[in-house]
C-alpha positions as CSV (number, residue, x, y, z in Angstrom):
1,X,0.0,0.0,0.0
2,X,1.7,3.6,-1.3
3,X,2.2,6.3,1.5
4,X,0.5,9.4,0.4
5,X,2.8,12.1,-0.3
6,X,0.2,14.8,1.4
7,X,-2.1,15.2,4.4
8,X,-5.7,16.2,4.8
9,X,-4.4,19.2,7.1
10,X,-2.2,20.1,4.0
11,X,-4.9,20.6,1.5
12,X,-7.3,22.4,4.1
13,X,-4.5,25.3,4.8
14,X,-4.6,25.3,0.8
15,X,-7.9,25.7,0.5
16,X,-8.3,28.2,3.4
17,X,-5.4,30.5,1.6
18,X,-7.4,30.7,-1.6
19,X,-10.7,30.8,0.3
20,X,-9.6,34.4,2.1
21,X,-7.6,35.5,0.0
22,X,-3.9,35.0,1.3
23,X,-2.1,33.6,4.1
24,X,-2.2,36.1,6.7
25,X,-6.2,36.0,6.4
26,X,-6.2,32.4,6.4
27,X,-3.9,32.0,9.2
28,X,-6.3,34.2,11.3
29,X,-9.7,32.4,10.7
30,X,-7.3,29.0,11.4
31,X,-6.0,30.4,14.5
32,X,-2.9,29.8,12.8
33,X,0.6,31.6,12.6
34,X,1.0,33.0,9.1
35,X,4.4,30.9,8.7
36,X,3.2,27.9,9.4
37,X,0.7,28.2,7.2
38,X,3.2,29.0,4.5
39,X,5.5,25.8,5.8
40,X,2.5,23.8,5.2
41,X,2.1,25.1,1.9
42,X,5.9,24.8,0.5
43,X,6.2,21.4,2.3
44,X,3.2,20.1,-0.3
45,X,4.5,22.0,-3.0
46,X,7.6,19.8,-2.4
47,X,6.4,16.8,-1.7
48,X,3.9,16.7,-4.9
49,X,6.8,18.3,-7.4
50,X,4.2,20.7,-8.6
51,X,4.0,24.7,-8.2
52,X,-0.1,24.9,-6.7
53,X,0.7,28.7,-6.0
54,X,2.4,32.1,-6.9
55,X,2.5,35.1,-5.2
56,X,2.1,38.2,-7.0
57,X,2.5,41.4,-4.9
58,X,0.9,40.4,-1.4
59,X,-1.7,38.1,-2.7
60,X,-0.8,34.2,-3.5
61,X,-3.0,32.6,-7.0
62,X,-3.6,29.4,-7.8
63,X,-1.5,28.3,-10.9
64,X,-3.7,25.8,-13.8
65,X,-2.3,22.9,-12.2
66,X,-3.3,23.9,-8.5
67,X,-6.9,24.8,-9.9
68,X,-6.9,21.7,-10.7
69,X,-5.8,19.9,-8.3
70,X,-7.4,22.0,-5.6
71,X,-11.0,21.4,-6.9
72,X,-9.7,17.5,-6.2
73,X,-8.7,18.2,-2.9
74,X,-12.5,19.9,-1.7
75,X,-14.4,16.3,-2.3
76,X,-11.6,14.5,-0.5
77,X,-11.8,16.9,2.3
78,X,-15.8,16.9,2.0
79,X,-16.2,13.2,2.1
80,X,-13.8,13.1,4.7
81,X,-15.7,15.3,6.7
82,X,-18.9,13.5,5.8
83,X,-16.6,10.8,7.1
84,X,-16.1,12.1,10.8
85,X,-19.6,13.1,11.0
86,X,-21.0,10.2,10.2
87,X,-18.6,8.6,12.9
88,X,-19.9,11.4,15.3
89,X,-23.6,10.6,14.2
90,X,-23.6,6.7,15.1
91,X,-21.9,7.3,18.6
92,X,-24.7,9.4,19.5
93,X,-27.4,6.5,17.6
94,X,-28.4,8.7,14.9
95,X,-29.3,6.1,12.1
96,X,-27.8,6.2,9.1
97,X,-30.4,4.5,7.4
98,X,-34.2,4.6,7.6
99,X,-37.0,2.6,6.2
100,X,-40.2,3.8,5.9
101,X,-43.5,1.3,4.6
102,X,-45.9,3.4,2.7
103,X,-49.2,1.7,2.3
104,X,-49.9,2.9,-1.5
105,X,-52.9,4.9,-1.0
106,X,-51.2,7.4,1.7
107,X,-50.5,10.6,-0.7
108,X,-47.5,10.8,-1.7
109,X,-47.2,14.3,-1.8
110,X,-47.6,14.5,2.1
111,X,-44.5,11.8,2.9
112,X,-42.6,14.3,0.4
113,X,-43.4,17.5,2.1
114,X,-42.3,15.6,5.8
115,X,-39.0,14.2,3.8
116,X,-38.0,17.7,2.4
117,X,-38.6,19.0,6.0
118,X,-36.2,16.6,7.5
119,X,-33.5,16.8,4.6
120,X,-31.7,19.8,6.3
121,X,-31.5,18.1,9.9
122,X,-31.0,14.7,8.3
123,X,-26.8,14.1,8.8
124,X,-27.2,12.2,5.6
125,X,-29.6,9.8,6.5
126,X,-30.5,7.6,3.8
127,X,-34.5,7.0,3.1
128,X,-36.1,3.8,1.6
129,X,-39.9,4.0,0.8
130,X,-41.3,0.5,0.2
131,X,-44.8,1.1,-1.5
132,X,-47.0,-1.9,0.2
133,X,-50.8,-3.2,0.0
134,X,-52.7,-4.8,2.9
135,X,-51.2,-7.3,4.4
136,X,-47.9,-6.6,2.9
137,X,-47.6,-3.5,5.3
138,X,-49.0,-5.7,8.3
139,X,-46.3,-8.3,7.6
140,X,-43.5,-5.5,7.6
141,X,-44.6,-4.0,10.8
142,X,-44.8,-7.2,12.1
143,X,-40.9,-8.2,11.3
144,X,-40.1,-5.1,12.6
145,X,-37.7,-4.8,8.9
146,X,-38.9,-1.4,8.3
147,X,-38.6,2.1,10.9
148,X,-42.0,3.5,10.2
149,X,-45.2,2.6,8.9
150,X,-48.2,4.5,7.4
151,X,-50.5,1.7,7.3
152,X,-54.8,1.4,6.6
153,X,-54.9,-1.4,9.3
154,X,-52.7,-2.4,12.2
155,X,-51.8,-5.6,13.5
156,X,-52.2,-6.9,16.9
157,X,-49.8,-5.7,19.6
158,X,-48.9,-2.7,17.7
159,X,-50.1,1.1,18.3
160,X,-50.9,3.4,15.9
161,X,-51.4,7.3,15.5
162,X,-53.9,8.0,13.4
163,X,-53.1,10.5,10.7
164,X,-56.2,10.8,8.0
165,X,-59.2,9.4,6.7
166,X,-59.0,8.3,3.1
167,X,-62.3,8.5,1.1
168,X,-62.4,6.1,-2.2
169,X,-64.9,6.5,-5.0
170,X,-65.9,4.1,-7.5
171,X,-65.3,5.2,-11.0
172,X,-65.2,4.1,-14.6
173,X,-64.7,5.7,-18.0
174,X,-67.9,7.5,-19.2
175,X,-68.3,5.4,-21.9
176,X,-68.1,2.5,-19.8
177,X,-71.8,0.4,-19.6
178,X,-72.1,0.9,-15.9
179,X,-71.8,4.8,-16.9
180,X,-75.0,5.1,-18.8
181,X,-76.5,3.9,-15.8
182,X,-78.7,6.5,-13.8
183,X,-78.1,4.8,-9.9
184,X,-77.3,1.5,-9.4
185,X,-79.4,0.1,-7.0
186,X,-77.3,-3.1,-5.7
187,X,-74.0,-4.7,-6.1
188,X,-75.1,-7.4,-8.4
189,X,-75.1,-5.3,-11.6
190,X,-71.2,-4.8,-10.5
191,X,-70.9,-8.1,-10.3
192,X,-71.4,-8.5,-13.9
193,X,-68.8,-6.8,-14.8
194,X,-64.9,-6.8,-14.9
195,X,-63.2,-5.1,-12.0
196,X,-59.7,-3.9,-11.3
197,X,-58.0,-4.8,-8.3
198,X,-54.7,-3.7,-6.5
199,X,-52.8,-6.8,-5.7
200,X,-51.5,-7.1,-2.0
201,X,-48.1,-7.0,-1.6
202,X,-47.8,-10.1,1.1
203,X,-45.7,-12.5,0.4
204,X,-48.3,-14.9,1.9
205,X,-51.4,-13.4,1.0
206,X,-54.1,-13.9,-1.7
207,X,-56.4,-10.9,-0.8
208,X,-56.3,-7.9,-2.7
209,X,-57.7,-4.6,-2.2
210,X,-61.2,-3.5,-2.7
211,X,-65.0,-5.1,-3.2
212,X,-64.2,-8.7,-4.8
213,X,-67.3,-9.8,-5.8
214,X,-66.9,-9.2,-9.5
215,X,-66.7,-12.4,-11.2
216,X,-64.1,-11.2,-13.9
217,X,-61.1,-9.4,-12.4
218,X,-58.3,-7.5,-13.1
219,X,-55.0,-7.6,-10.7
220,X,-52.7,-4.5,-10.9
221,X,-49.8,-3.4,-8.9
222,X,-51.1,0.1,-8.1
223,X,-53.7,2.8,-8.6
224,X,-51.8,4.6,-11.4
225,X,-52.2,1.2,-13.7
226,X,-55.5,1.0,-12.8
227,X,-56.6,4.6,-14.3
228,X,-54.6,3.5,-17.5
229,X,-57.0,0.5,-18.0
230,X,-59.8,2.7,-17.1
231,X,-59.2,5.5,-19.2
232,X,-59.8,2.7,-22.1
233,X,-63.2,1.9,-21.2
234,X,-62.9,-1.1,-19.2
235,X,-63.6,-2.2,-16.0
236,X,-64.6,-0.1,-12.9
237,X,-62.4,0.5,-9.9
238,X,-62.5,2.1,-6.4
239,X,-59.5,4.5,-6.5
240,X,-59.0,7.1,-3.6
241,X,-60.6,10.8,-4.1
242,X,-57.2,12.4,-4.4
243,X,-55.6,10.2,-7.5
244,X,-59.0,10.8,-9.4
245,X,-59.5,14.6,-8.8
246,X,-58.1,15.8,-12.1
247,X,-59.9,12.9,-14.0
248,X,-63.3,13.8,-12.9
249,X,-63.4,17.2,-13.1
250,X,-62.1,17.2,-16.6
251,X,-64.8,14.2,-17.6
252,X,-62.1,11.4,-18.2
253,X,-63.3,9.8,-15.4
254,X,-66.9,9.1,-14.2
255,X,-68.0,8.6,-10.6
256,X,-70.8,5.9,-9.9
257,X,-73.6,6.1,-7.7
258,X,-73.9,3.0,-5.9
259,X,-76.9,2.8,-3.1
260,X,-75.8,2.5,0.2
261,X,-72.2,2.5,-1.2
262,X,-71.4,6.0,-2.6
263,X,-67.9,6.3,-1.4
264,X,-65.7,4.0,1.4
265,X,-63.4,5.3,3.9
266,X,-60.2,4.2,5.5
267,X,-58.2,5.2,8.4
268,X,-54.2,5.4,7.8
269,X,-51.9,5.2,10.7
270,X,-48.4,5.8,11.5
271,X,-46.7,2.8,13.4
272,X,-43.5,2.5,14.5
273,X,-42.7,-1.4,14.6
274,X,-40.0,-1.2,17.3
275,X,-39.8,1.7,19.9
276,X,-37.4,0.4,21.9
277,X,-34.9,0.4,18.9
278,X,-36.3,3.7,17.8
279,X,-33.3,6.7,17.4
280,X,-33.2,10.4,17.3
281,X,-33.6,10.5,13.2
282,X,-36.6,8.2,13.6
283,X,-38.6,10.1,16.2
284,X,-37.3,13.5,14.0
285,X,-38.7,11.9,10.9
286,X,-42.3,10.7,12.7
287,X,-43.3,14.1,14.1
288,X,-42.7,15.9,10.8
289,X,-45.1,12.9,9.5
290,X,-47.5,14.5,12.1
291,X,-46.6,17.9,11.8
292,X,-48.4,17.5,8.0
293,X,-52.1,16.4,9.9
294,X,-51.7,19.1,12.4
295,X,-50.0,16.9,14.8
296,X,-51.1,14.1,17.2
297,X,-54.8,14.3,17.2
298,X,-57.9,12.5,18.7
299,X,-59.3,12.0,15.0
300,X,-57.5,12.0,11.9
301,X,-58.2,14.5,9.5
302,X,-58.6,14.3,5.7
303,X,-56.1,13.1,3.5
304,X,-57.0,15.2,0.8
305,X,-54.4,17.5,-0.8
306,X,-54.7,21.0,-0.3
C-alpha cells in the first residue's frame, strides 16, 4: 500500500489560503501563525513536485495545475468530513439509514413534504420508501424490517397514530356500460362486470384490495395502472378521491352512484414497529409525519391535498 505524499491538514491550509484570499487571512480564521501556514504550503509544493501557488505582490494565486488539483482536494476533504460526522452521528445513535412502509394509497405528496422537511436536519440519512398493499404493510410491521409505517390497518400488539381518513370512489370511463346507468341500486349489476384490483403485496397473502365480488377481475400493482385500463373503457375500480380529482373534473373519469355504497373510507396510521430500537432521526422523521395532519390528534383528519 503507497504512503500518500500529502495530508488532509495540507490541503485544508490550501484551500483556506485561496478561500480568504492569502495567508495572513487564512492563518487568522485558522487560529494559525501565518508561517506555518506558508510551511505547510511549501512542504506540499515539495512533496507533490508541482508549483499549486504564486505570489504576485501580497496576494498568493492558484496556478492551472493547483486549480486543478485544488477542486480534487474539496471532495476528498468533504467526504472526509462527511466521514467524521457520520462517525460522530452513530456514537450518538443517529441512524444512518431509515426505512419507511408506505401503504400505497397514503398521498404521496404529504410523505414528500415531511422528507424535504427533514432533509436539512438529516446528517445524511439515507431513506427507503417500500410502496406496500394490505397485508404486505402488516407483515413488515410485524418483522419489525422497516422504521416506520403509514399503514390502513394495524396488526395486533402494535399502536398506531392516526393521521387521516381516506375516502375512495368508484369510478369508470364514461363510456363505460355501468356509466350510462342512472343509480345503481345493488352490487349485483357490478358483479357482472370486470373489476380492477390492487394486488396485495404479502408475500403470503391472496387478498387484494377492494369489493371482490366481481366475477371477472383484473389484478394490478397500483392505482396509477389502474386509471390507465380505465381510461380505455374497461372495468370499474375504487380508487382514492385524491388520485382521481383531475380525472373527474375534466370528464375522463366518471363517478358511480352505488346505493348504500357511494364512497368508502379508511383510516391510515403511522406505526412505529420497534420503539425500543427507535433513534433520534426516527422520532425526527415521525413528528414531521404529524406535523403535515396538524399533529397528534384525537381524530384524523382528511387526507385530501390542499
Amino acid at each position: 500500500m503507497t504512503r500518500a505524499k500529502s495530508t488532509l491538514e495540507q490541503w485544508r491550509i490550501l484551500q483556506a489560503v485561496v478561500d480568504h484570499g492569502g495567508y495572513a487571512q487564512a492563518a487568522e480564521q485558522l487560529n494559525k501563525s501565518q508561517s506555518s501556514l506558508n510551511h505547510a504550503v511549501a512542504k506540499l509544493q515539495h512533496q507533490l513536485g508541482i508549483q499549486l501557488l504564486e505570489v504576485k505582490g501580497r496576494k498568493a494565486y492558484l496556478t492551472k495545475q493547483g486549480e486543478v488539483l485544488l477542486r480534487r482536494s474539496r471532495h476528498l476533504t468533504q467526504a472526509v468530513g462527511e466521514l467524521e460526522q457520520l462517525a460522530s452521528n452513530l456514537e450518538q445513535g443517529w441512524e444512518p439509514a431509515l426505512t419507511i412502509a408506505r401503504e400505497i394509497i397514503y398521498p404521496m405528496e404529504m410523505l414528500v413534504a415531511a422528507l424535504k422537511a427533514f432533509l436539512p436536519d438529516s446528517r445524511g440519512t439515507r431513506v427507503t420508501v417500500l410502496d406496500s398493499v394490505i397485508s404486505g404493510t402488516q407483515e413488515l410491521i410485524r418483522a419489525q424490517s422497516v422504521d416506520i409505517a403509514i399503514s390502513a390497518s394495524t396488526p395486533k400488539g402494535h399502536i398506531a397514530e392516526p393521521l387521516c381518513e381516506l375516502e375512495f370512489y368508484l369510478v369508470c370511463h364514461p363510456s363505460h356500460p355501468l356509466a350510462q346507468v342512472g343509480g345503481i341500486e345493488d352490487d349485483k349489476l357490478l358483479a357482472q362486470h370486470l373489476q380492477l384490483v390492487i394486488k396485495d403485496t404479502g408475500p403470503q397473502s391472496d387478498t387484494d384490495m377492494g369489493w371482490l365480488k366481481a366475477e371477472q377481475r383484473w389484478t394490478v400493482s397500483n392505482f396509477h395502472e389502474a386509471k390507465v385500463i380505465l381510461g380505455q373503457g374497461i372495468g370499474f375500480c375504487w380508487i382514492p378521491a385524491p388520485m382521481v380529482e383531475a380525472e373527474l373534473a375534466n370528464g375522463s373519469l366518471q363517478r358511480l352512484k352505488l346505493q348504500g355504497s357511494s364512497s368508502r373510507k379508511l383510516v391510515l396510521s403511522l406505526v412505529v414497529p420497534n420503539r425500543d430500537r427507535q433513534g433520534p432521526a426516527c422520532k425526527l422523521l415521525e413528528g414531521l409525519i404529524l406535523q403535515q395532519h396538524g399533529g397528534t390528534t384525537d381524530v384524523a383528519g382528511s387526507c385530501d391535498l390542499v
